[in-house]
PDB file as gemmi writes it, atoms N, CA and C in Angstrom:
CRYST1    1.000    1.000    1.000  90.00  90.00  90.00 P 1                      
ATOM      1  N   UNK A   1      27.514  70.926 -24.476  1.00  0.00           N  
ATOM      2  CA  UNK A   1      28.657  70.155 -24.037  1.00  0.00           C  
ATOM      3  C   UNK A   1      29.262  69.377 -25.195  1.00  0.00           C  
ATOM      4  N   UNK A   2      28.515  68.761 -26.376  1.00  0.00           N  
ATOM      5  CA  UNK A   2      28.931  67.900 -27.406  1.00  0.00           C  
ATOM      6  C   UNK A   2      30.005  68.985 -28.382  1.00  0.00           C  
ATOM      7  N   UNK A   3      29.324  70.438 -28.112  1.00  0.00           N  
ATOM      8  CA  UNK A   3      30.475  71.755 -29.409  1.00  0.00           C  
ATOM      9  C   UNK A   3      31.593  71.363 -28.252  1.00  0.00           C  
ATOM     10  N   UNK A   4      31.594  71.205 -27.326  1.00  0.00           N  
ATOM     11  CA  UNK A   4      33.034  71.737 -26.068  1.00  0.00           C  
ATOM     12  C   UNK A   4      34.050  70.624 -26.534  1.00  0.00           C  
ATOM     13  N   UNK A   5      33.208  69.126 -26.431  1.00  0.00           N  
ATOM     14  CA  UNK A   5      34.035  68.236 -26.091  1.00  0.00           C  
ATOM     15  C   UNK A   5      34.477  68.009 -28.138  1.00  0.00           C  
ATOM     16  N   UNK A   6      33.613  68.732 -29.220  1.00  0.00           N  
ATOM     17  CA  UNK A   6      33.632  68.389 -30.431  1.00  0.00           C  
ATOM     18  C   UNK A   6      35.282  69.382 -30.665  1.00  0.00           C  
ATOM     19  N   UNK A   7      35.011  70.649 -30.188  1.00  0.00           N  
ATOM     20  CA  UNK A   7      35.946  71.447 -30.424  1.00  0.00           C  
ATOM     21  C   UNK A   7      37.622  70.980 -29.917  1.00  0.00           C  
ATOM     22  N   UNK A   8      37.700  70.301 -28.667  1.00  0.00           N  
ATOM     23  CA  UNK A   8      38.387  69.511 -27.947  1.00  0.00           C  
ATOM     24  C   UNK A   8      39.418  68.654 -29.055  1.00  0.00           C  
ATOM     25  N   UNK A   9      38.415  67.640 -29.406  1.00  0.00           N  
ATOM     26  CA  UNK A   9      38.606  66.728 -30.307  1.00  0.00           C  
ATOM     27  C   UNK A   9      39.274  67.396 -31.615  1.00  0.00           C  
ATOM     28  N   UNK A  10      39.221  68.117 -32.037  1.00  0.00           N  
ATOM     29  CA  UNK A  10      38.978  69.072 -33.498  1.00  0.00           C  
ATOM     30  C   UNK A  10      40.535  69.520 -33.478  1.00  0.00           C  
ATOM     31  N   UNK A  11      41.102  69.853 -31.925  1.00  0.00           N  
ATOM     32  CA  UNK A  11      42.264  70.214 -31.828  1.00  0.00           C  
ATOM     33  C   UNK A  11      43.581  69.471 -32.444  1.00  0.00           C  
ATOM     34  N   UNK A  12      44.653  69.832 -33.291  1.00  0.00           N  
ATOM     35  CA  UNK A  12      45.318  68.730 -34.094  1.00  0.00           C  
ATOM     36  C   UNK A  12      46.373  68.648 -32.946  1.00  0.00           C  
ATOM     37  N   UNK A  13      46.914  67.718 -32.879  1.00  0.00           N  
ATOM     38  CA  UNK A  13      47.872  67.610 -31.290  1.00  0.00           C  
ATOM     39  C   UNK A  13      48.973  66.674 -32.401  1.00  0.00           C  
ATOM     40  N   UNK A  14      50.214  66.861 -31.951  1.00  0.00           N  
ATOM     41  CA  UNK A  14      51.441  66.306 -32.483  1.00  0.00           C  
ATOM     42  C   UNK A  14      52.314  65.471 -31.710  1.00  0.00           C  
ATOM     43  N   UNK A  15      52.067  64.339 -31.850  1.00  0.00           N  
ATOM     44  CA  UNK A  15      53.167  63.626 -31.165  1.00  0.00           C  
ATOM     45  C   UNK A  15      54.470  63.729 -31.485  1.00  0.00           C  
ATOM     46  N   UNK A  16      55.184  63.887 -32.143  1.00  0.00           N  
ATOM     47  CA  UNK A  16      56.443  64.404 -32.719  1.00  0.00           C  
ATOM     48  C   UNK A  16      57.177  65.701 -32.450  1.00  0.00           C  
ATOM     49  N   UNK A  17      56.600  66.605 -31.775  1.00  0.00           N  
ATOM     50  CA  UNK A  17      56.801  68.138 -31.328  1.00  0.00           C  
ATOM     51  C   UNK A  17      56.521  67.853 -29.789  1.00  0.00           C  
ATOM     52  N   UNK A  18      57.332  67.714 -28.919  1.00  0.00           N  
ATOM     53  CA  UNK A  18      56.924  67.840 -27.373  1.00  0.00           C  
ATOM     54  C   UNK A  18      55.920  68.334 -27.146  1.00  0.00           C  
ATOM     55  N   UNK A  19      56.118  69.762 -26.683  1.00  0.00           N  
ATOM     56  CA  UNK A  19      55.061  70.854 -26.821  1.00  0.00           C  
ATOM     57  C   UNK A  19      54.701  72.045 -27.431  1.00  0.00           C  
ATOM     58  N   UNK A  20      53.614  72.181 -28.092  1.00  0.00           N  
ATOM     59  CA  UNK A  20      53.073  73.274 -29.415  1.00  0.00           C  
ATOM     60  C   UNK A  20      52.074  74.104 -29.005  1.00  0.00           C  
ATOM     61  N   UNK A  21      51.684  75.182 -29.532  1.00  0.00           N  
ATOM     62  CA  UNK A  21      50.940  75.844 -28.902  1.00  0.00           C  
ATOM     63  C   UNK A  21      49.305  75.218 -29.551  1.00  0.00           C  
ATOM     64  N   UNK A  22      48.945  74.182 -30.095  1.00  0.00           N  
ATOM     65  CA  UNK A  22      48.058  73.448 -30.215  1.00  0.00           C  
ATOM     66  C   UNK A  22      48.110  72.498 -29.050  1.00  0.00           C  
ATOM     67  N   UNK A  23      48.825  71.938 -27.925  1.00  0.00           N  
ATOM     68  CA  UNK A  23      49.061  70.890 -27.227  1.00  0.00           C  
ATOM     69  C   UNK A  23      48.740  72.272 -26.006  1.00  0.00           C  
ATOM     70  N   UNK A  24      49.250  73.191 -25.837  1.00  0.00           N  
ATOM     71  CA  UNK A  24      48.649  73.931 -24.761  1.00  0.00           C  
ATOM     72  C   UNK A  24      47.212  74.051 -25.173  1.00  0.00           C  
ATOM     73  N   UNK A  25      46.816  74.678 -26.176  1.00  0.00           N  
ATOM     74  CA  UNK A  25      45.229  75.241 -26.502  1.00  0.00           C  
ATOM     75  C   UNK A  25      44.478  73.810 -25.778  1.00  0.00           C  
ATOM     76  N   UNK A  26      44.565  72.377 -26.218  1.00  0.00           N  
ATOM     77  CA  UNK A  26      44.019  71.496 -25.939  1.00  0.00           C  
ATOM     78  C   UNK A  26      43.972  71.266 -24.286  1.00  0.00           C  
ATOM     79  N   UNK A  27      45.042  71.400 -23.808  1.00  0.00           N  
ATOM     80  CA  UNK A  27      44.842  71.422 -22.202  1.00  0.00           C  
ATOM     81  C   UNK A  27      43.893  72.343 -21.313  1.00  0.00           C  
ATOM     82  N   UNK A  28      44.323  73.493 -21.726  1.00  0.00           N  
ATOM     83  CA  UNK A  28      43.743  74.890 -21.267  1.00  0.00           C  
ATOM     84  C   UNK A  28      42.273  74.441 -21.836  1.00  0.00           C  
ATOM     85  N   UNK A  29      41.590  74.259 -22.814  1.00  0.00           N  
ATOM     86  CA  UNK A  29      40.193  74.334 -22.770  1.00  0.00           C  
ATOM     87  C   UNK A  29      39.937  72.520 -22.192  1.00  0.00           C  
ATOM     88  N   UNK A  30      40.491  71.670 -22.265  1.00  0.00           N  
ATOM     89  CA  UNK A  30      40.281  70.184 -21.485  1.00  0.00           C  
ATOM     90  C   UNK A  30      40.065  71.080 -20.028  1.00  0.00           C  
ATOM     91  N   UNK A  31      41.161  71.822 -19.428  1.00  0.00           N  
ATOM     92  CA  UNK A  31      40.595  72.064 -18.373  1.00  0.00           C  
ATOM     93  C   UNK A  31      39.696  73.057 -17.888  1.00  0.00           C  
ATOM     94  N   UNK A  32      39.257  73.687 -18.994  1.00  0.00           N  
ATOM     95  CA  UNK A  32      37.748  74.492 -18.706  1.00  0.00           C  
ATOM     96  C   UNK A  32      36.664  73.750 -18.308  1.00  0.00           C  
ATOM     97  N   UNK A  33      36.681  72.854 -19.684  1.00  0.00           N  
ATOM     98  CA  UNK A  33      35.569  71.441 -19.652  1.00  0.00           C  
ATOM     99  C   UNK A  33      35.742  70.672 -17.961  1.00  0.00           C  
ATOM    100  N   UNK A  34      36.857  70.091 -17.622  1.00  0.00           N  
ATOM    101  CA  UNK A  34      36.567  69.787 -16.559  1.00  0.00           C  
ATOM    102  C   UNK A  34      35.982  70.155 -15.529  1.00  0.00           C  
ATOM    103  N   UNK A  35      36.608  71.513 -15.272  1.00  0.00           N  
ATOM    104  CA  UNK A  35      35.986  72.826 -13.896  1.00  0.00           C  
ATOM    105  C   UNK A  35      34.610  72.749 -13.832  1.00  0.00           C  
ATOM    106  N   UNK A  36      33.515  72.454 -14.942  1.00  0.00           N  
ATOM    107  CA  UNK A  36      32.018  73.377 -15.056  1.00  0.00           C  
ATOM    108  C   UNK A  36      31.391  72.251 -14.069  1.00  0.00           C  
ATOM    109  N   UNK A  37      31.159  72.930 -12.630  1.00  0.00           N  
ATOM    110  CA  UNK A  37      30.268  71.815 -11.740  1.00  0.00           C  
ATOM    111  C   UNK A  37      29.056  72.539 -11.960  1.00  0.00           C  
ATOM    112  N   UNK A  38      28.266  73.440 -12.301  1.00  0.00           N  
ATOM    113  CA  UNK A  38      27.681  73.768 -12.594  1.00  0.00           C  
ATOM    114  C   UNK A  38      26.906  74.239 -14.053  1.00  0.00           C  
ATOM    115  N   UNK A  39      25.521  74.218 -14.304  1.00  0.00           N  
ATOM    116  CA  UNK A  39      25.261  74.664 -15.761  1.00  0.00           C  
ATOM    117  C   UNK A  39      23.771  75.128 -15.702  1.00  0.00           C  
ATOM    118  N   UNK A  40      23.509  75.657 -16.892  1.00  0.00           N  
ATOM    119  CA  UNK A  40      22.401  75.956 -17.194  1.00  0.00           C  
ATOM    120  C   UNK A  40      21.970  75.841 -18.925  1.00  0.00           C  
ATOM    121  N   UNK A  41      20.770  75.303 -19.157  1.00  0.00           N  
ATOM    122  CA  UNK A  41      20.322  75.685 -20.610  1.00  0.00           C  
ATOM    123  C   UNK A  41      19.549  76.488 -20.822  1.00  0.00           C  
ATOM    124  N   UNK A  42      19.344  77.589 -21.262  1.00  0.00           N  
ATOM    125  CA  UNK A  42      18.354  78.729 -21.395  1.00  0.00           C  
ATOM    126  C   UNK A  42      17.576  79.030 -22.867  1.00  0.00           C  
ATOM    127  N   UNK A  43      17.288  77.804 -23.407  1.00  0.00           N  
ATOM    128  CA  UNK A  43      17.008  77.969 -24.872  1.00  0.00           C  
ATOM    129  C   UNK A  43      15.714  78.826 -25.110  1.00  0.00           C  
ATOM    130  N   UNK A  44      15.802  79.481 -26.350  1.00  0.00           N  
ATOM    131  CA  UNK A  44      14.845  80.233 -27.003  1.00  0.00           C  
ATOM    132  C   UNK A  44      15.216  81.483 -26.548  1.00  0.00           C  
ATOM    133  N   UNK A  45      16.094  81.825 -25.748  1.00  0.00           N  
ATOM    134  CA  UNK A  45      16.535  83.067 -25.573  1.00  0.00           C  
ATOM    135  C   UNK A  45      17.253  83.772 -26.732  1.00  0.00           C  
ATOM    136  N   UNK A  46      17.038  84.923 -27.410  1.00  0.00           N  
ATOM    137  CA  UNK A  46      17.788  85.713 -28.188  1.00  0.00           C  
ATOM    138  C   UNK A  46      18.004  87.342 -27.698  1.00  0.00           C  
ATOM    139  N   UNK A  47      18.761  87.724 -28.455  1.00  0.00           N  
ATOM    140  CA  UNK A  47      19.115  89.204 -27.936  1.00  0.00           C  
ATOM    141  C   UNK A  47      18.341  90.405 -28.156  1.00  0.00           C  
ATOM    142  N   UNK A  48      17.332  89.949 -29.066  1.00  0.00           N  
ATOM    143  CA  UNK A  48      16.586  90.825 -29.479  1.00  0.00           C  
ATOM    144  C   UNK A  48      15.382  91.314 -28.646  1.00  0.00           C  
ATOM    145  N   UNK A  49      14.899  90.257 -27.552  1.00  0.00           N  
ATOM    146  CA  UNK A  49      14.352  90.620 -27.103  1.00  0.00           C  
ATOM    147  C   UNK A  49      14.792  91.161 -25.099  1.00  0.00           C  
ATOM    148  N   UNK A  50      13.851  92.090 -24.885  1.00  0.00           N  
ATOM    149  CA  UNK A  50      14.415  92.605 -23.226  1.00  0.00           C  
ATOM    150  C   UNK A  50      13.972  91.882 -21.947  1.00  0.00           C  
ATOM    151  N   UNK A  51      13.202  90.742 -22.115  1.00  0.00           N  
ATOM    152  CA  UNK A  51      12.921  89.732 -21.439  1.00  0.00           C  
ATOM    153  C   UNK A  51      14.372  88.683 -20.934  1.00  0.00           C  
ATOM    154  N   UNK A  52      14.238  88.100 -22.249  1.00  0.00           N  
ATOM    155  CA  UNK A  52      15.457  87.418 -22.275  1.00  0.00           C  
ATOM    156  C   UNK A  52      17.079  87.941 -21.758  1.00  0.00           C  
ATOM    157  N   UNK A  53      16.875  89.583 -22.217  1.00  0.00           N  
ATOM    158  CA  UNK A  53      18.091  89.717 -22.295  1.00  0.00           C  
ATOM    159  C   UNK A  53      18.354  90.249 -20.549  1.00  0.00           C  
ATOM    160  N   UNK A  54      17.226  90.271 -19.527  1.00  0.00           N  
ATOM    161  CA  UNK A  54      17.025  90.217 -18.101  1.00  0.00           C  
ATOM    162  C   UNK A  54      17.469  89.288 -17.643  1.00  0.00           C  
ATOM    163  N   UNK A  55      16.030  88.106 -18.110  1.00  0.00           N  
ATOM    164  CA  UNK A  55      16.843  86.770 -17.545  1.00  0.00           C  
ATOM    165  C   UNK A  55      18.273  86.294 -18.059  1.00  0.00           C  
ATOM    166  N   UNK A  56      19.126  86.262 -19.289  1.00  0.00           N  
ATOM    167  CA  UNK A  56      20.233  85.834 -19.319  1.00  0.00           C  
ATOM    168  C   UNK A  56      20.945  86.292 -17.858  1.00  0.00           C  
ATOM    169  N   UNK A  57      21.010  88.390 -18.208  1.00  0.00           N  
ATOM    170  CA  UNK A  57      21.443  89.103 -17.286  1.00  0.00           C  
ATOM    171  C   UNK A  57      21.256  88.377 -15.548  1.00  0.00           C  
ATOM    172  N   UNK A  58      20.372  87.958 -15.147  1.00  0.00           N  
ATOM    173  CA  UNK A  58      20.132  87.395 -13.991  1.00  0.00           C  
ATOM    174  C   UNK A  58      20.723  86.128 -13.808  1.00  0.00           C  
ATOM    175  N   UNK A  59      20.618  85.446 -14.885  1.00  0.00           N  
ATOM    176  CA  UNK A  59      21.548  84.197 -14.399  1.00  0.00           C  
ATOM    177  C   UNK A  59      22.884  84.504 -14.905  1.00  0.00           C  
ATOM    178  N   UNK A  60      23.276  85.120 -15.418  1.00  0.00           N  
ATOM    179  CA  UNK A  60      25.364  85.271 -15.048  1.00  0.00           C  
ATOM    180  C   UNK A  60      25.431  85.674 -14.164  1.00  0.00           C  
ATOM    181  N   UNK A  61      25.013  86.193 -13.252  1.00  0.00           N  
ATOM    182  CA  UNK A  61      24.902  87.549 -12.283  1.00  0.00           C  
ATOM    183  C   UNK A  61      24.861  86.932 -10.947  1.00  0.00           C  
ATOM    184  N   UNK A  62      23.865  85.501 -11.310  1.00  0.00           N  
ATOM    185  CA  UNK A  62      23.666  84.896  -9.800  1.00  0.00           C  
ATOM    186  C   UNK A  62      24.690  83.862  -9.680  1.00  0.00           C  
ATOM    187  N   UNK A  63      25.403  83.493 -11.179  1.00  0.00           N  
ATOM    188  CA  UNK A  63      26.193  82.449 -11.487  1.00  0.00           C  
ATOM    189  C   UNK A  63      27.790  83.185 -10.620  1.00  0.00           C  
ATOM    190  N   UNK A  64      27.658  84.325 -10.838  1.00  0.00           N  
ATOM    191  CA  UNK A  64      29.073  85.018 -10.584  1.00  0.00           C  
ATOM    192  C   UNK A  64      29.315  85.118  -8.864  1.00  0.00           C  
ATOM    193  N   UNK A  65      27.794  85.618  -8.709  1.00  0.00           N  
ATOM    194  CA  UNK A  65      27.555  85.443  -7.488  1.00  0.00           C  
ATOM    195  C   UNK A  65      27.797  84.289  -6.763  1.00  0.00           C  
ATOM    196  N   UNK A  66      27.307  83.592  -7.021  1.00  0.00           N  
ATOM    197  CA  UNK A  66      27.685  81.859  -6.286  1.00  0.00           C  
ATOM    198  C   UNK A  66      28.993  81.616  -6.510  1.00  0.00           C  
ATOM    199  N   UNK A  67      29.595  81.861  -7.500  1.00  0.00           N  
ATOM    200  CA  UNK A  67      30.852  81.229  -7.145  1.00  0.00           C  
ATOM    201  C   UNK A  67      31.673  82.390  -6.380  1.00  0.00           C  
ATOM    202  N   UNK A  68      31.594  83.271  -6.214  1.00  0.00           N  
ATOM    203  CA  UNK A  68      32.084  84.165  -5.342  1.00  0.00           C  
ATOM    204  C   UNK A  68      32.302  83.872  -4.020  1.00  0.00           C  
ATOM    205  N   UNK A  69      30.447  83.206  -3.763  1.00  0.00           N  
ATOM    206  CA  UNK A  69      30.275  82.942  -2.446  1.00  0.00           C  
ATOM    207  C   UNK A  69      30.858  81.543  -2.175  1.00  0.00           C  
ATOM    208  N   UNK A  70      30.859  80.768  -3.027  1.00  0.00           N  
ATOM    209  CA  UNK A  70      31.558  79.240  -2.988  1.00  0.00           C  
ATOM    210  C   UNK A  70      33.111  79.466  -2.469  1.00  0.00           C  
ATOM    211  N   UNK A  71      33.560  80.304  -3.247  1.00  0.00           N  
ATOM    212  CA  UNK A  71      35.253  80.440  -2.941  1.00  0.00           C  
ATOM    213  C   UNK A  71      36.101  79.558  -3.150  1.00  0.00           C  
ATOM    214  N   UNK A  72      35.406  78.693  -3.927  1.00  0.00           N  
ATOM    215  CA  UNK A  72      36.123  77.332  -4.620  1.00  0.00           C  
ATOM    216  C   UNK A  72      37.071  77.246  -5.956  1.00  0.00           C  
ATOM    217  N   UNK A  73      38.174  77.175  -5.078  1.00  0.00           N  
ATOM    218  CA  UNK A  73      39.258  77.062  -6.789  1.00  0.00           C  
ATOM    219  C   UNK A  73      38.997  75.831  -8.041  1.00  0.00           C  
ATOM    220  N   UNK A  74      39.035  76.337  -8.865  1.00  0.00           N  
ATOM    221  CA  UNK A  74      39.175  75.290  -9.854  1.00  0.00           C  
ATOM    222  C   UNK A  74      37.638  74.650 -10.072  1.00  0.00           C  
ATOM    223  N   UNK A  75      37.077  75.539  -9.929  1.00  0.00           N  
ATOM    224  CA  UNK A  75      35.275  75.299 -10.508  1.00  0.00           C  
ATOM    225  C   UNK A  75      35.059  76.227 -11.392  1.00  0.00           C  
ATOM    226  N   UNK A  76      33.874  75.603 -12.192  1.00  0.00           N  
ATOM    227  CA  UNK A  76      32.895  76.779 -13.003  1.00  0.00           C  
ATOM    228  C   UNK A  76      31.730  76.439 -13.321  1.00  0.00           C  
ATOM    229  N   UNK A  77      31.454  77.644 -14.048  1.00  0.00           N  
ATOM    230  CA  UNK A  77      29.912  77.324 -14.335  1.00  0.00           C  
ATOM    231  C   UNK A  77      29.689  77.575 -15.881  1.00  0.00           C  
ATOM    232  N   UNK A  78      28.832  76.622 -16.506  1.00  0.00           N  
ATOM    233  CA  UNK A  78      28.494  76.755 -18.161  1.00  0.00           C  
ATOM    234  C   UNK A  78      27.007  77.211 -18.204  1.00  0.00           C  
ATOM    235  N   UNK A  79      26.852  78.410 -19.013  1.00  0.00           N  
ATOM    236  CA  UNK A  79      25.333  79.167 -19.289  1.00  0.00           C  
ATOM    237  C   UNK A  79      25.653  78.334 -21.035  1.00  0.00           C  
ATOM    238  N   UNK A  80      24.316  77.559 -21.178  1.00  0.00           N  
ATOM    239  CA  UNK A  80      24.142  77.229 -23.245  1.00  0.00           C  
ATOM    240  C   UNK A  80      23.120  78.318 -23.389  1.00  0.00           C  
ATOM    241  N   UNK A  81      23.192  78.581 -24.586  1.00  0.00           N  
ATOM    242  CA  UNK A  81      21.864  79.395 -25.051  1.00  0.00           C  
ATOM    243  C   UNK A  81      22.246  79.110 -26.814  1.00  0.00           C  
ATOM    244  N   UNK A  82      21.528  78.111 -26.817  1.00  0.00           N  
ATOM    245  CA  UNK A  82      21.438  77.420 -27.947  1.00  0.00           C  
ATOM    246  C   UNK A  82      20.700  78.359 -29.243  1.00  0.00           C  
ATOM    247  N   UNK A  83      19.926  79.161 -28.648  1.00  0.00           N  
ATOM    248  CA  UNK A  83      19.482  79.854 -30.374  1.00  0.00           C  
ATOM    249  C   UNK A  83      19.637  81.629 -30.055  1.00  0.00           C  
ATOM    250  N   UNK A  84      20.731  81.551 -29.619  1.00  0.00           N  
ATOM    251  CA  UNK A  84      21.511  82.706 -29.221  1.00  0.00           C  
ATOM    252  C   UNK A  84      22.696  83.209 -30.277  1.00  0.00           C  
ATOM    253  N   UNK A  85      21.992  84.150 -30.998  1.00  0.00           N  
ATOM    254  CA  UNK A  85      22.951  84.934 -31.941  1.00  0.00           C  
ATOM    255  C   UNK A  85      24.400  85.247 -31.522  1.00  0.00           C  
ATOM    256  N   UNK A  86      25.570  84.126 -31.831  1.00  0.00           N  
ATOM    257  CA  UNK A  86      26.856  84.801 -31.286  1.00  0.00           C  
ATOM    258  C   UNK A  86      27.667  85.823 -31.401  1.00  0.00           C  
ATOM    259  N   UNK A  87      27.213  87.065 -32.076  1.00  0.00           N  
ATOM    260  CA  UNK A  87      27.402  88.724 -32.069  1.00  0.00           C  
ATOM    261  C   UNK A  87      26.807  89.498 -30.964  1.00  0.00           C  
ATOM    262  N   UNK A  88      25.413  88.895 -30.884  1.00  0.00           N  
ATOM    263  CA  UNK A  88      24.738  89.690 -29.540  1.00  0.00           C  
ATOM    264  C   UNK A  88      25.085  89.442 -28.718  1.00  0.00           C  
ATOM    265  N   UNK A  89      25.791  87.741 -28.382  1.00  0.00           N  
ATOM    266  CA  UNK A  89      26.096  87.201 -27.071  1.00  0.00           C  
ATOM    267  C   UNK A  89      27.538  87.710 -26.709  1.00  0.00           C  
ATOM    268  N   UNK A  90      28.773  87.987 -27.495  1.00  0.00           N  
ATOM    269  CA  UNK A  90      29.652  88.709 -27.265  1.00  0.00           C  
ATOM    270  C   UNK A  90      29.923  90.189 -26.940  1.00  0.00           C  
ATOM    271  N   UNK A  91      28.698  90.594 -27.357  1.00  0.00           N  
ATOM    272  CA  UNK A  91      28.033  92.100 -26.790  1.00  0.00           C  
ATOM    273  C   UNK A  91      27.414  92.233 -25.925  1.00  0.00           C  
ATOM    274  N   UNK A  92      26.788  91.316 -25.540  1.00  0.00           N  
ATOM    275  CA  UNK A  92      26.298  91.149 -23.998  1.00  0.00           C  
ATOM    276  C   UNK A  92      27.179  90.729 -22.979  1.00  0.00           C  
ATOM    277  N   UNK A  93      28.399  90.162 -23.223  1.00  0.00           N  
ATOM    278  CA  UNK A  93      29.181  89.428 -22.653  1.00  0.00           C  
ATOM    279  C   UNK A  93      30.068  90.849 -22.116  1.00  0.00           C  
ATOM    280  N   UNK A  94      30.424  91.511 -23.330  1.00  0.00           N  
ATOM    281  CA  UNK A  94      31.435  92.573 -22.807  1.00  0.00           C  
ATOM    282  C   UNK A  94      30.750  93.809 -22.142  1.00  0.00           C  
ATOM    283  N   UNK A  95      29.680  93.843 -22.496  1.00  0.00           N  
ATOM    284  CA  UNK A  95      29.201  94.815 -21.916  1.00  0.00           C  
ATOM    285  C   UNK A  95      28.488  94.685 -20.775  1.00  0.00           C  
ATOM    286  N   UNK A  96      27.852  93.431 -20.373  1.00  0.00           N  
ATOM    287  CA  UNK A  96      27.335  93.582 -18.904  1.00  0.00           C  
ATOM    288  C   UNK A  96      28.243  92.451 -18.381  1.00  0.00           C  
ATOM    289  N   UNK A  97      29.352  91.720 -18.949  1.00  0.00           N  
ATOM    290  CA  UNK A  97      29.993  90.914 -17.845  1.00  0.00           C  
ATOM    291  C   UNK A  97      31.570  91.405 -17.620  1.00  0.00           C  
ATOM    292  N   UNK A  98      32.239  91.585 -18.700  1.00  0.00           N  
ATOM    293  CA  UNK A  98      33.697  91.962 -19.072  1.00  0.00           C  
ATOM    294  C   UNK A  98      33.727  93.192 -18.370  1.00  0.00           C  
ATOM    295  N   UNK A  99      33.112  94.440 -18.701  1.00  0.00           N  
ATOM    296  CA  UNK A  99      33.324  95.562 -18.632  1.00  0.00           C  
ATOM    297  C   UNK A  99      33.025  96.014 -16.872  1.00  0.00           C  
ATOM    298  N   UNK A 100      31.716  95.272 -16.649  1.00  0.00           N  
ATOM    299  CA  UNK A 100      32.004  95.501 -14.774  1.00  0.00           C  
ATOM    300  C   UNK A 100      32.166  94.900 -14.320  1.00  0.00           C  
ATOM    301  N   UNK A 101      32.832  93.146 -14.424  1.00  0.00           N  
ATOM    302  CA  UNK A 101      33.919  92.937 -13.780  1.00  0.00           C  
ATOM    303  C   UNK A 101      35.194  93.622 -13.935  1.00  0.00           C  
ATOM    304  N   UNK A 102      35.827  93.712 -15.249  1.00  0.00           N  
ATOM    305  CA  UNK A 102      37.002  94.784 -14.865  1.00  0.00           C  
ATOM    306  C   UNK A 102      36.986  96.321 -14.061  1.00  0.00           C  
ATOM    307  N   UNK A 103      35.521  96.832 -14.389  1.00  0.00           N  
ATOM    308  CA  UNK A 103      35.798  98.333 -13.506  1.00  0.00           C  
ATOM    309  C   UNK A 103      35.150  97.709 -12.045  1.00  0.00           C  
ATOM    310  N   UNK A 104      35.251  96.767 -11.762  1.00  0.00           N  
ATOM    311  CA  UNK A 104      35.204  96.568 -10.228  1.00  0.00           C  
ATOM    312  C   UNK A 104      36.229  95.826  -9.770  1.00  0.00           C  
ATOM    313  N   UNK A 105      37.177  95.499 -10.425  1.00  0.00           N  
ATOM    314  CA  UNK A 105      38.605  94.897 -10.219  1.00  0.00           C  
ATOM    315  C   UNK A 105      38.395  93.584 -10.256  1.00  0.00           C  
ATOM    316  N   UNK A 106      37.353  92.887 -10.551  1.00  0.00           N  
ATOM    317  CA  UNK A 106      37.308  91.090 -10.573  1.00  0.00           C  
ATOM    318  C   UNK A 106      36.968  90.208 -11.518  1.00  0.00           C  
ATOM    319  N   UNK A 107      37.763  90.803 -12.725  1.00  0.00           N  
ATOM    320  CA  UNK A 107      37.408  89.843 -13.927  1.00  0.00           C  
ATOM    321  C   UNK A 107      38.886  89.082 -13.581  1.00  0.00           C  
ATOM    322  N   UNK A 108      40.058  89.096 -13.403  1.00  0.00           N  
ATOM    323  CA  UNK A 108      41.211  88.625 -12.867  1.00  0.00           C  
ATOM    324  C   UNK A 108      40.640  87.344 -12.049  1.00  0.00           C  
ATOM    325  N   UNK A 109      39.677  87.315 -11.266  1.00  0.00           N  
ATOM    326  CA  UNK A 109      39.150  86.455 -10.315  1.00  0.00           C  
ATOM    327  C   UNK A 109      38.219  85.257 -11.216  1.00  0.00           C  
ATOM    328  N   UNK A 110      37.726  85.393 -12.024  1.00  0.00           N  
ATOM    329  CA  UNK A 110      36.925  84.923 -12.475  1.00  0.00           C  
ATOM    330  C   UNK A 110      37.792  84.220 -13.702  1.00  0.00           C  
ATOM    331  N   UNK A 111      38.627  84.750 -14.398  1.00  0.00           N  
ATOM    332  CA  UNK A 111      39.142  83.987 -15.639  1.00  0.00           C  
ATOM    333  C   UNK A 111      38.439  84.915 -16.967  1.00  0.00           C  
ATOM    334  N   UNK A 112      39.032  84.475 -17.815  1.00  0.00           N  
ATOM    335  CA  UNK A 112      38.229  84.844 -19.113  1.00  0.00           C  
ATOM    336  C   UNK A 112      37.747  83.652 -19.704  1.00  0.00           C  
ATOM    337  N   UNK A 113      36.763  82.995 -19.764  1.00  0.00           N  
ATOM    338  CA  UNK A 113      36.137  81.868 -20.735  1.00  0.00           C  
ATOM    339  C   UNK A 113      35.721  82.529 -22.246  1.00  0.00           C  
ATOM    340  N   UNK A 114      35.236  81.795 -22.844  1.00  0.00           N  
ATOM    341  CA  UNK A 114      34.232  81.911 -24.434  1.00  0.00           C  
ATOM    342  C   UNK A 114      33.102  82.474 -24.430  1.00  0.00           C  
ATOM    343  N   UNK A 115      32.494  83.534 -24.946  1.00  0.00           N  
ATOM    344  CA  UNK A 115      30.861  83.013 -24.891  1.00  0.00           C  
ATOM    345  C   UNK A 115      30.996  82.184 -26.011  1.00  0.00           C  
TER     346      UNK A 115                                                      
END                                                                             
C-alpha cells in the first residue's frame, strides 16, 4: 500500500494547466487505491516455484470469484506479493488472468489494474 500511495504522490500534477493527462493518471489510480475493500499479502511466493504458483493461482481465482458474487460496483481487491519477480508476475497475470478472462468475455467486467 506505501508503493500505491508512494507512486500517487510521485505523480507531478499542475496547477496552471486545468487538466493534463498527469491530473487524469493521478485520479484514475487515487481511485483504484480507494476501491480495494479487500486484500491479501502472500509473501515468499515466487514464480519459480509450482506451489506458489497454485496458491497465487487460487487466490485471484477466489478473489475474482467473490467479487463476481458480491456484484458490487466500485470495489476491489489488492493481492501484494512482495518477493515476487515482476516479469513472472506479468506472465502469470496474462496468462492465467488476462487471457481467460477475455476468452470468456469478462475482463471488460473486471477492469484492467497493474500487477
Amino acid at each position: 500500500l506505501d508503493s500505491m500511495q508512494q507512486a500517487l504522490v510521485d505523480i507531478p500534477v499542475s496547477e496552471v494547466v486545468k487538466d493534463d493527462e498527469d491530473d487524469l493518471h493521478f485520479l484514475e489510480e487515487g481511485r483504484r487505491m480507494l476501491v480495494v475493500s479487500r486484500f491479501h499479502v502472500l509473501p515468499g511466493l515466487s514464480g519459480g516455484n509450482i506451489d506458489h504458483h497454485e496458491e497465487l493461482f487460487s487466490t485471484c481465482w477466489s478473489e475474482l470469484a467473490e467479487m463476481r458474487r458480491t456484484d458490487m460496483a466500485d470495489t476491489g481487491s489488492l493481492i501484494l506479493l512482495p518477493d515476487y519477480d515482476l516479469a513472472d508476475l506479468r506472465r502469470f497475470v496474462d496468462m492465467n488472468l488476462q487471457r481467460p478472462l477475455d476468452w470468456l468475455g469478462f475482463f471488460c467486467l473486471f477492469g484492467g489494474g497493474s500487477p
